[in-house]
Structures are given as C-alpha cells and as structure tokens.
Wavefront OBJ file of the C-alpha trace (Angstrom):
o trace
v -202.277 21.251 -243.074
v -204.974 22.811 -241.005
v -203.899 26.195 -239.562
v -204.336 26.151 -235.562
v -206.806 28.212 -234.252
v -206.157 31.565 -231.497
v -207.120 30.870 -228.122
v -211.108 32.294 -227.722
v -211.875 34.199 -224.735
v -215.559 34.519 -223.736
v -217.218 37.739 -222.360
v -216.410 36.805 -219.379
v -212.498 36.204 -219.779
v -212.033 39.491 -221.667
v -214.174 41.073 -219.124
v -211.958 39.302 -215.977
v -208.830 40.270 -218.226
v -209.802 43.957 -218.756
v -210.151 44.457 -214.409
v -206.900 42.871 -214.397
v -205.481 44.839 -216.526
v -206.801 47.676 -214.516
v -205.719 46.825 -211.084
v -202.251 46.514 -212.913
v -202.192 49.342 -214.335
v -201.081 51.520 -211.207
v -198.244 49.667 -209.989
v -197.548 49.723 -214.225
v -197.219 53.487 -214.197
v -195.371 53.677 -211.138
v -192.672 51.203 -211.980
v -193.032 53.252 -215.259
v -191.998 56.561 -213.438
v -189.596 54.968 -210.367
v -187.741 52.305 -212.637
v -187.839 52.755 -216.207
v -187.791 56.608 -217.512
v -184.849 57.014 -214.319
v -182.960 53.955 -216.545
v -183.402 55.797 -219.686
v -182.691 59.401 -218.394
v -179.618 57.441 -216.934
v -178.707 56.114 -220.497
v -179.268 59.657 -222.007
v -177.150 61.633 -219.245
v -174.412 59.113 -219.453
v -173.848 59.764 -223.505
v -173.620 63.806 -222.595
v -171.858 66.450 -220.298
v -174.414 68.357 -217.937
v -173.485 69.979 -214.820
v -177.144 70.259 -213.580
v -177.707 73.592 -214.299
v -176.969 74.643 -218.457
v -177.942 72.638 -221.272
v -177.600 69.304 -222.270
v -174.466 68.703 -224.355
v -174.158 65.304 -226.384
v -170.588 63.799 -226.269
v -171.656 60.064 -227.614
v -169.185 57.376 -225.818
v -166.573 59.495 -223.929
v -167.673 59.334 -220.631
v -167.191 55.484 -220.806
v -163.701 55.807 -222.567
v -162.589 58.092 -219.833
v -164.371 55.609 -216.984
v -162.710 52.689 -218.970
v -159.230 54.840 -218.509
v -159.581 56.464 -215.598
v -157.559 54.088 -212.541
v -159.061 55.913 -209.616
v -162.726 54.944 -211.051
v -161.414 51.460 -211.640
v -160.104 50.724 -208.882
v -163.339 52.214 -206.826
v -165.442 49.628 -209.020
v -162.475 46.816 -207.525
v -163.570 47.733 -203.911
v -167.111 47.478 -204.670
v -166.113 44.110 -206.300
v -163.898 43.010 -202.962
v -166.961 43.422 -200.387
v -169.273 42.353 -202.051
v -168.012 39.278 -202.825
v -166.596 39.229 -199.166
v -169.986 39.859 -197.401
v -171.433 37.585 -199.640
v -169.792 34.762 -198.597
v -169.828 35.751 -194.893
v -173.558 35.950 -194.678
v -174.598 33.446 -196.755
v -171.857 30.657 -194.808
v -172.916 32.184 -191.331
v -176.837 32.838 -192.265
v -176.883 29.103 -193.857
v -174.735 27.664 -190.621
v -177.381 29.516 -188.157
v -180.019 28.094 -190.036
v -179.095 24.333 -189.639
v -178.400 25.070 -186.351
v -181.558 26.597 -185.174
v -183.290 23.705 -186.940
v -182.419 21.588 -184.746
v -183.357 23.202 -181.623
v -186.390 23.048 -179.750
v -189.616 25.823 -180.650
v -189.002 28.112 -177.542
v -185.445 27.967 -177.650
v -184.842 28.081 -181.339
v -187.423 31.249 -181.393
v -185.377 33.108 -178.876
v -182.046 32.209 -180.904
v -184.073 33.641 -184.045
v -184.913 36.656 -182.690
v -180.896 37.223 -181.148
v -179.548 36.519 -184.691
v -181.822 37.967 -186.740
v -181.695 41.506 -184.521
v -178.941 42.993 -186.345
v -180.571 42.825 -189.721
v -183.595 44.778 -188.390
v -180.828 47.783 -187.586
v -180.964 50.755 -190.099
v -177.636 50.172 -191.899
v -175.841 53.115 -190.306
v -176.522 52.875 -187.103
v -175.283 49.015 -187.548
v -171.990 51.105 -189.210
v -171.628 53.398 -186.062
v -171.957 50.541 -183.610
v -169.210 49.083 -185.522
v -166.858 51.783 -185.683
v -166.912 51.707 -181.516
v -166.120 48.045 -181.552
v -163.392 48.621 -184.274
v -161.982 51.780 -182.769
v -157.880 51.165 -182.762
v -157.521 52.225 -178.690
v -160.953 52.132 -176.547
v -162.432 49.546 -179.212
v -163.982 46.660 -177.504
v -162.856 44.478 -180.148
v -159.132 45.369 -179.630
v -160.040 45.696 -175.437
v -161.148 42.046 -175.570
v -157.931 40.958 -177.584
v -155.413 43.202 -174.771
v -157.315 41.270 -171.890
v -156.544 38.048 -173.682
v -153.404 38.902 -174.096
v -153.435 38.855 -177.986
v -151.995 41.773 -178.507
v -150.260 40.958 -181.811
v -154.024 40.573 -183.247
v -154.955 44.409 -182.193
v -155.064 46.405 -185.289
v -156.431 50.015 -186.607
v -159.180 47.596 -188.398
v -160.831 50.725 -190.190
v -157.162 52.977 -190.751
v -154.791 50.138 -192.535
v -155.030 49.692 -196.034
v -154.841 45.792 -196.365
v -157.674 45.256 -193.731
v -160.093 47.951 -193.961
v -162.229 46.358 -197.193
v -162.254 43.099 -195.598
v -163.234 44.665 -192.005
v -166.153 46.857 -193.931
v -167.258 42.971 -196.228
v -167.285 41.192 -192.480
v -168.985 43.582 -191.230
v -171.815 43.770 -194.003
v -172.021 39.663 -194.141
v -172.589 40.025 -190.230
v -175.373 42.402 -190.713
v -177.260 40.483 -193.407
v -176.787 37.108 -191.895
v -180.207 37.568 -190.190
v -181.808 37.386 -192.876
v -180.184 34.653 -194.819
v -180.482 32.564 -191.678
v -184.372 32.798 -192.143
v -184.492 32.800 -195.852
v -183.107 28.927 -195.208
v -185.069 28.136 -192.250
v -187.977 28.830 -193.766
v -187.058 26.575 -196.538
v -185.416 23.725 -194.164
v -188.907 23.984 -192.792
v -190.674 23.138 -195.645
v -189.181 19.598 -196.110
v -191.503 17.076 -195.281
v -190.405 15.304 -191.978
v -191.126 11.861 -193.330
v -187.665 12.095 -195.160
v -185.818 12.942 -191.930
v -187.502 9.733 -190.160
v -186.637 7.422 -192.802
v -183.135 8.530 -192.789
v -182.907 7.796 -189.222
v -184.817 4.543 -189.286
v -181.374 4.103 -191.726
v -179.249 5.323 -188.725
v -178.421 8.566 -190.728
v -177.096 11.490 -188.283
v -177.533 15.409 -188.863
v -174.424 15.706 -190.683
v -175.463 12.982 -193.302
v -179.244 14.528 -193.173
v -177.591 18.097 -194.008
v -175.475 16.691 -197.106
v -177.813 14.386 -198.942
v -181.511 16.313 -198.177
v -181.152 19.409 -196.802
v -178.745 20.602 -199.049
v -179.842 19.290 -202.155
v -183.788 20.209 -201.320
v -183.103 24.029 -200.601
v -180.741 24.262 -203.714
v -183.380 26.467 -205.378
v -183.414 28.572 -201.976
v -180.059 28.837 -201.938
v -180.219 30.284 -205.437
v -182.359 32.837 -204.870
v -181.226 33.728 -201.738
v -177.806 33.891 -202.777
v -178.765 36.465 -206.035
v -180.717 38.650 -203.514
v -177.620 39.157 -201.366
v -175.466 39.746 -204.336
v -177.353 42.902 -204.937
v -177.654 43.719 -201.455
v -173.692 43.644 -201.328
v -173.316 45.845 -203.747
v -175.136 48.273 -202.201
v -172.149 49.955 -200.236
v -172.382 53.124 -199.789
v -174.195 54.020 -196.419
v -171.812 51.321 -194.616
v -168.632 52.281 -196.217
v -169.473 56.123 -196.129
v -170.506 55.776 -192.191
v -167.389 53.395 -191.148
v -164.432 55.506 -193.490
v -166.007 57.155 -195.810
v -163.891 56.153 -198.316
v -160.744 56.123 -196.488
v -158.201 56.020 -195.314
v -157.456 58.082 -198.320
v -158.964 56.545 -201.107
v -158.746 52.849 -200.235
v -162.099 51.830 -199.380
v -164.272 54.275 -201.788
v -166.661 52.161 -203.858
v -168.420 52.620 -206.862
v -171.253 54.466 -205.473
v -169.130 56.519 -203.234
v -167.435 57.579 -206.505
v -170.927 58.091 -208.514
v -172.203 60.234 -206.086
v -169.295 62.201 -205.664
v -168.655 63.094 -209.343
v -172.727 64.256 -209.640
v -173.346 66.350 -206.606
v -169.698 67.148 -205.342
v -167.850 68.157 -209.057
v -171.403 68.506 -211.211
v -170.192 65.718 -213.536
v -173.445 64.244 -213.758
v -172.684 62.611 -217.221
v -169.575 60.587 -215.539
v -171.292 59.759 -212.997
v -174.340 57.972 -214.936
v -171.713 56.020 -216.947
v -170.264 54.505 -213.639
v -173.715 53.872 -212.228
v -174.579 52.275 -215.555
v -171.582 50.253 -216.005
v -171.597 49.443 -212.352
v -175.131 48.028 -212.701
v -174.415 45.994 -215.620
v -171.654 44.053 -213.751
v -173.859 43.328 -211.102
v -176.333 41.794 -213.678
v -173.584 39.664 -214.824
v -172.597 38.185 -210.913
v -176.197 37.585 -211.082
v -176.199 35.595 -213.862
v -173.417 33.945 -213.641
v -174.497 32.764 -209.805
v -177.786 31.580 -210.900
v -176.217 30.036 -213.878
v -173.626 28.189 -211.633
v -176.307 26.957 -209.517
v -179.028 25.792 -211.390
v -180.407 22.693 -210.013
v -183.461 20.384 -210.599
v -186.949 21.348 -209.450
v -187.895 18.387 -206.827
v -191.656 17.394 -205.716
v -192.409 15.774 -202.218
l 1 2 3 4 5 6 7 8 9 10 11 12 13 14 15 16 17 18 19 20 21 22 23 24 25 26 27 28 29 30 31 32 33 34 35 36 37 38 39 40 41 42 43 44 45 46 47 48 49 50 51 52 53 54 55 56 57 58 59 60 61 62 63 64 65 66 67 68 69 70 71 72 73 74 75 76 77 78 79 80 81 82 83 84 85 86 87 88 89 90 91 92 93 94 95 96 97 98 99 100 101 102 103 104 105 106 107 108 109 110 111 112 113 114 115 116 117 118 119 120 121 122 123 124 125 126 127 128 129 130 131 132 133 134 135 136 137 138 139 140 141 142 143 144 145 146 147 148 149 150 151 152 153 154 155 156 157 158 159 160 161 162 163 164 165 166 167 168 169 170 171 172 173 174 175 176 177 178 179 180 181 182 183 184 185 186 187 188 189 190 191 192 193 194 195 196 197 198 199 200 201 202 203 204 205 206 207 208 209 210 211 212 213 214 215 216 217 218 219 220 221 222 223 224 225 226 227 228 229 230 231 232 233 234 235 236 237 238 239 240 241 242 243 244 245 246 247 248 249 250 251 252 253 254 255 256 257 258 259 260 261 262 263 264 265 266 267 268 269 270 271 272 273 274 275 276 277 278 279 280 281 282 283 284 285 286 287 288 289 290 291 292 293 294 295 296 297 298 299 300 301 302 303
C-alpha cells in the first residue's frame, strides 16, 4: 500500500502563504490581547480571592460552589435567562413579520418603511432605555396617557415598579429595539431568492401566504439560523438597558447576571466571584447557542 504523498507548495504558494500569514498576523495579536489572555485571566481570577489591590490568593473551586449556592446570584442568572429569551422572541417574530411585509411593498415606499423601522436600532442602547422609561412612567407616561384616553384604565400599570411585569416590560422593550435589525437581516435574505420561483408559484395561483410557507421560509432557514444565534447573544447583553430602565429594581427583581458581576468586582472588590458568574454566565449562553443552531439545522439549497 503506497503511502499518500503531502500536498507540495511551490515558491510561489509558500511565498503567497507567508504575506498571508503576515497580514494576519495583526488582527492575530490583537484578538490575542482583546479576547484570549482576558478569557484566561478570567479563568485564573475566578479559581482565587483578589480584591484588586493585595495579592493573588488561590482558593481552587469555591467561588463556583458558593455561585452554585448562593439564591440571590441564581436567581440574577434567571432574569438574565427571562429577557433574553423574551426579547428574543419579540424581535425575531416582529423583525421577521416587518420583513415579509416590506417585501412586498413597492422600492420608494418599502425604503421609507425601512428606514422608520430600522431607526430605533441605530439608537445608543440607553438613550433607547430613557425614551422608554418616559413612555412607561406609571402617571405622565404616554403609554398609560394613551390607555386613560381610551378608557382602558384597568390596563394602566407601574410597568417598570411591579414585580410580575417589570422583566417582561425590560425583554419587550429590548426585542423592540433590535427588531430593526432582524427585519433587515431577513430582507436581505428574502431578497436574494431568485424571482423566477415567485412567478412560477403564481402561474400555479399560489398567494403570499402560500409563497411565505413553502419558499420563503424554507429558503432563509439558514438566515434565520444565524440571525437568530446573533440575537441570542445580543439578549444577553442586559446590562445598560436594565441598569438605565430600574437598575435592578424594584429591589432586586430585575438585576441580571451582569448587573450582579459588576457589582460584586467594582462595588464589594470580589473580583474572584465575580469572574465565576461571568464565566458560568458565558458558558450558558454557549449552550442556547448551540442548542438553537442545533434545533435548526436545515439543508443547504442551490438556485
């Protein structure tokens, strides 16, 4: 049996290989420096006790057994876990509704409905929080204004002071923000659908509904995917909403995970603690990840 021989490279290949290597080599050390010695200097901090000024002590696993029985860290992690899986859904239903939508408009109009829907996503993150917390405010709130004129008044609420509404106020109001960007995510793939498909399916007499379920859908499935595994990161990115709309309140009822990390490292020096949640935190969002893109793997199709 003849052994196979290693790939050859010419002069040329090793010498196109070596500039490569050397326009890479930049961005290498900089994701070197931004991404992978912060990971391990987060792995090292969360196996000791430092306080950010004295000396490094080693305590091996006990910051994780005392995130793994503390309740108040728990139950931050929980939060996290509620809006982001809340303003998931919300921005990926609304961004993929938009989307259709829009696609069927005509160029000037659907540009102008583009640039309405998509405006909130270009707002820094706070200020999108402090516009909110005017709408939401419990008396001169336009939200709860609109519902008085209406005469709704059983549907006024404190939206940001009452325990059972305030995470579901702050995931709606995160979903909102990011629908923008969803909605083009899946235009742009709705777009690249050849049109022949559409004009056989109506030489069949197929309308938009039946257009949407059996080729739209089933062509952007690999959009979807990715879409849906960027937002899932996105959402779990809570803290400047949740820390501009309640900080954390009322009480303790809306304080995420990064609320929590934050506060253990610069507000009670427990820098060790608070690398363990950020570690553990980041591992379960790995997980959603994977389980999302496992859920929704889907065959590659060519037109």
């Amino acid at each position: 049996m003849k052994k196979k021989k290693g790939k050859k490279y010419g002069k040329l290949d090793r010498k196109l290989m070596g500039i490569g290597i050397l326009f890479l080599l930049p961005a290498a050390v900089l994701i070197g420096f931004t991404t992978v010695i912060p990971i391990i200097w987060n792995i090292v901090l969360s196996l000791s006790n430092w306080n950010g000024n004295g000396a490094l002590e080693f305590t091996g696993l006990d910051n994780y057994m005392k995130l793994f029985s503390d309740t108040a860290t728990l139950k931050t992690i929980r939060n996290s876990m509620v809006v982001a899986v809340g303003s998931t859904v919300v921005s990926m239903v609304l961004g993929i509704l938009l989307a259709l939508m829009i696609y069927k408009m005509g160029k000037k109009e659907g540009s102008v409905f583009r640039f309405i829907f998509y405006n909130p996503s270009m707002m820094p993150m706070t200020v999108a929080g402090l516009l909110f917390v005017f709408v939401l405010a419990p008396d001169e709130g336009l939200l709860n204004n609109i519902f008085g004129a209406m005469g709704l008044t059983s549907l006024q609420h404190a939206w940001l002071a009452e325990p059972g509404l305030v995470l579901g106020t702050l995931a709606v109001v995160s979903g909102f923000k990011d629908s923008g960007t969803i909605m083009m995510l899946i235009y742009t793939g709705v777009l690249a659908i050849p049109e022949d498909l559409f004009e056989s399916a109506r030489l069949d007499g197929t309308n938009y509904w039946k257009e949407i379920r059996l080729i739209i859908l089933p062509l952007i499935k690999p959009t979807i995917c990715m879409v849906l595994s960027m937002n899932v990161m996105w959402s779990f990115k809570t803290y400047d909403m949740v820390w501009t709309m309640t900080q954390g309140g009322p009480g303790s009822m809306s304080k995420t995970a990064p609320i929590a990390m934050i506060q253990q490292a610069f507000t009670y020096n427990k820098f060790g603690y608070a690398s363990a949640i950020g570690l553990v935190f980041s591992a379960l969002v790995l997980v959603c990840i994977a389980l999302v893109r496992r859920a929704l793997r889907s065959e590659a199709y060519e037109y």
